[in-house]
C-alpha positions, 0 to 999 in steps of 0.5 A: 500500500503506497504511502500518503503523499504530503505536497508543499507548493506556492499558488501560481498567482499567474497559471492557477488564476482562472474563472467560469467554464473555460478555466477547465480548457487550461492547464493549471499547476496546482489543479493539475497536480491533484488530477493525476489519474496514477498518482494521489495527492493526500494532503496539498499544503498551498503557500498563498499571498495575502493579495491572492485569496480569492484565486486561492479560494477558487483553486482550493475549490476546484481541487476539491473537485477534481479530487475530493480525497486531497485534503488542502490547507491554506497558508499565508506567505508575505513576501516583501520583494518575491526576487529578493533572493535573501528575502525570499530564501529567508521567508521559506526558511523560517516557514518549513523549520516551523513545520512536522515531517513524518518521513517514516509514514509520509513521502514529502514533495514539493512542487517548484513549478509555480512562483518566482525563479527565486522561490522556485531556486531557494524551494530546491537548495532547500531540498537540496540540503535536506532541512525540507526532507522532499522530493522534487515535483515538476508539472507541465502542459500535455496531451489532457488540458487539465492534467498536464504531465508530472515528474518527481525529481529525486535529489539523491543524486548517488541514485544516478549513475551518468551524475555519479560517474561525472562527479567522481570524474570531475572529482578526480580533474580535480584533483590532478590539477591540484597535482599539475598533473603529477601522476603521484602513487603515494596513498596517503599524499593523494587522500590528501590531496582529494580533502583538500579538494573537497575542502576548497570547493566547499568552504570559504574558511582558511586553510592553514598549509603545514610541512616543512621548507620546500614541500610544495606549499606556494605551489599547492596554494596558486593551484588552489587558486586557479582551481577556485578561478576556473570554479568561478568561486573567487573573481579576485587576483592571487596574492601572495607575501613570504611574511619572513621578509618583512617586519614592522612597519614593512609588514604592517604596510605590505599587508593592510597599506599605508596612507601617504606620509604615514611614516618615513619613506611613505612618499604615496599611498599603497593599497595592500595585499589584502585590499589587493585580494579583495575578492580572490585568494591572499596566501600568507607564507611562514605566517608565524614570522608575523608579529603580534600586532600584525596578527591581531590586525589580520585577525580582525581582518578575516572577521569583520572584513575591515581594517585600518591601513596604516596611518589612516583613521579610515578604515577599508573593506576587503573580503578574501579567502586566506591560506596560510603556510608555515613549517612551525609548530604553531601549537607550540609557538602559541603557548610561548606566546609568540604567536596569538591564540586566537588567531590560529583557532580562527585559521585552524579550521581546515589544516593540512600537513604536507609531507617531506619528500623523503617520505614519498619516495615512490613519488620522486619519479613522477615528479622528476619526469615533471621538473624535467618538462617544466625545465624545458618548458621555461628553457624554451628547448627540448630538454630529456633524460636518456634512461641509464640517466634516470635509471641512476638518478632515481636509484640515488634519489629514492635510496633512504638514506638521501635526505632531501632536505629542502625537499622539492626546491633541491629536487628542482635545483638539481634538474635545472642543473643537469639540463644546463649542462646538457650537450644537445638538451639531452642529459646522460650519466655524466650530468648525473654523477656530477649532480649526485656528487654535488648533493652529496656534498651539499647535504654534507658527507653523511654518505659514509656512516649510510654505506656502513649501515647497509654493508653492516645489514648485509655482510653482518657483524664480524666481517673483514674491513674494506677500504673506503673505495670499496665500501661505497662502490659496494654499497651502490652496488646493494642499493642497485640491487635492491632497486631492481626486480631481478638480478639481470636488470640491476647488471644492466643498471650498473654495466649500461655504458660499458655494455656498449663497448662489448661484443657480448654481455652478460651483465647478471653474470658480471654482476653475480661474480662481483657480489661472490667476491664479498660472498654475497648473491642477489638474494642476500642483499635483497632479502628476496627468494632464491628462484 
């Protein structure tokens, strides 16, 4: 036995007007609705205009007609301005939260044929987010004057396969764009990434950047930014400030502007970056730079919108979407006092952690085929990697014991060299163990005590010193074995330039003879099984 079917919908002052015989001749909504020969309506509750009774009275009445079963219950609707969006949502708003629904005996709909554009848009967001627990009813003209045709609209959109598929497709465009376009395998850098996403679509509060040094905050945030553009969710323009590059009066004036003469050297007035991003995104690098003047007056900033520019008693208005960066505990910096309490409760509403680098090795490969494009890009000239090349960078870059310290910013660094000083924008080898040698030496030659770690897991406590050549040529020997599945393809790894001065090879046997003399075989340095 199907269930009673509640109706909320507004009188059409225009299309449910009619008097004498021909009104049977049209079709009008609200009579139509009730006509239905397959469908019943048990109760119709008809939002009236005060100015409309007496359309309502004869509407009323021809429902009664038409079907007798309906019970219809007349409620007045004053609407001040019926396309005042506000007005009108608000007025729908205030009438369905004083009303009961039973969802668990009663199918609730609404019907949004009649009314204003704005009632009809403010009845389906209100649907739409559930504070009217309803489906959606559309009518229109057909074949039988009086009945028209009847559509119920179903806002689970999950229900929909075609609207599933397209949002899970959009979701995921998203997403890459987000990435550049980086086809990162990292799981949980890629979650994040899809939150951050999902948050950024959704919510105009801030979103606080976490991570250390150079792993991709600036870059993370212009995406998000061109993301919210393309969206159509911000008109306004990208700013962007390093707050460590500024301080006192400096910060003051970068941030929220200054008046001609407000200090010395203040020979004409400055708008800001916050009255710059009036509208659009403001990214605050290394927020916790700031002083606690600054940030008191930004807090007030995000609050209210307004602000006073320095030396000005004027104030200005600017309403931006902030995302802040910084790679301090600012928890901790907060309970030192060096940084406001109540501001970071304010920007601690969406808060993500980037990771190091070092901690999404497997992502190093894509990103470094990405830096390599990006180089020739801005190059303007063809720039690759011949692939011993970037065999032999990974296996250094991926190895745990390169530390990445400045995370992607080295990364780039290094890209940006070995395409320099490639003969002919192809970079082999040569460029790669200078580039390897240089880091090393960069990061401060902590190489050593890693080789020693390896060759202490492999040859075991006890066994006999090496020469310190020997020892890193051994260790980078393990390293390429561990990085590749099978014993023939580290020996083309290691033996790649050589081979090609050969008539014959056979690199995995060169390759089993040369661990033998250290009693060693693939699969103890591997830890995979004999095959």
């Amino acid at each position: 036995m199907a269930r009673p079917a509640v109706v909320y919908g507004q009188l059409g002052t225009t299309l449910d007007a009619g008097r004498g015989p021909k009104r049977w001749e049209r079709w009008r909504p609200t009579v139509g609705l009730c006509a239905q020969p397959d469908w019943q309506v048990h109760r119709l509750e008809l939002l009236v205009p005060p100015r409309y009774r007496d359309v309502a009275a004869q509407v009323v009445a021809d429902v009664q007609q038409i079907s007798p079963e309906t019970v219809v219950r007349q409620h007045t609707l004053d609407l001040d301005d019926p396309w005042d969006f506000e007005s009108v949502y608000g007025a729908l708003a205030d009438f369905f939260a004083g009303c009961t629904f039973d969802p668990e005996r009663e199918d609730t709909y609404v019907h949004i044929t009649t009314g204003t554009h704005v009632s009809q848009i403010s009845l389906f967001l209100l649907a739409e987010s559930r504070r009217v627990p309803a489906r959606l009813i559309q009518t229109g003209t057909g074949p039988d004057p009086v009945r028209g045709l009847l559509r119920i609209i179903d806002l689970d959109l999950s229900r929909y396969d075609r609207i599933a598929k397209h949002f899970a497709h959009e979701r995921v465009l998203a997403t890459s764009f987000l990435k550049d376009g980086i086809a990162t395998r990292n799981a949980a850098f890629n979650a994040l990434i899809e939150r951050i996403e999902h948050v950024a679509v959704r919510s105009p509060d801030p979103v606080l950047l976490l991570g250390p040094t150079g792993a991709g905050k600036s870059r993370l945030a212009e995406r998000m930014y061109a993301l919210l553009r393309a969206r159509r969710l911000v008109e306004g323009a990208f700013v962007a400030l390093n707050c460590a590059t500024v301080r006192g009066d400096g910060a003051s004036s970068a941030l929220f502007g200054h008046v001609k003469g407000a200090f010395t050297g203040a020979v004409s007035e400055r708008a800001g970056l916050l009255r710059s991003g009036h509208g659009g995104v403001v990214f605050l690098d290394e927020l916790d730079a700031l002083g606690l003047d600054e940030q008191a007056m930004l807090l007030r900033a995000l609050e209210e919108h307004r602000f006073l520019p320095v030396g000005s008693d004027r104030e200005v208005d600017s309403k931006f979407r902030l995302i802040a960066g910084s790679n301090a505990d600012l928890a901790a910096e907060a309970a030192a006092g060096r940084f406001r309490e109540d501001l970071l409760a304010r920007i601690d509403t969406w808060t993500f952690r980037l990771p190091a680098l070092a901690d999404r090795r497997e992502d190093i490969a894509p990103n470094l085929d990405f830096e390599v494009a990006r180089f020739a890009d801005a190059a303007g000239r063809r720039v690759t990697m011949n692939h011993e090349a970037r065999a032999r960078f990974l296996l250094f870059a991926e190895d745990p014991s390169t530390p990445w310290s400045r995370n992607f910013r080295d990364l780039g660094a290094a890209v940006r060299r070995m395409g320099t000083l490639a003969d002919g924008g192809r970079i082999t080898t040569r460029e790669v163990d200078e580039e390897v040698a240089r880091l090393r030496s960069h990061w401060g030659a902590g190489a050593p005590d890693a080789d020693a770690a390896v060759l202490a897991e492999v040859r075991g406590p006890g066994a006999e010193p090496l020469d310190p050549f020997e020892a890193v040529q051994l260790a980078y020997v393990v390293r390429t074995c561990r990085a590749h599945p099978t014993l023939a393809a580290a020996g083309r790894a290691l033996f790649a330039v050589s081979r090609a001065r050969r008539t014959s090879t056979n690199d995995g046997d060169r390759l089993r003879k040369y661990l033998a003399g250290y009693g060693l075989d693939f699969a103890a340095v591997t830890g995979r099984p004999r095959v």
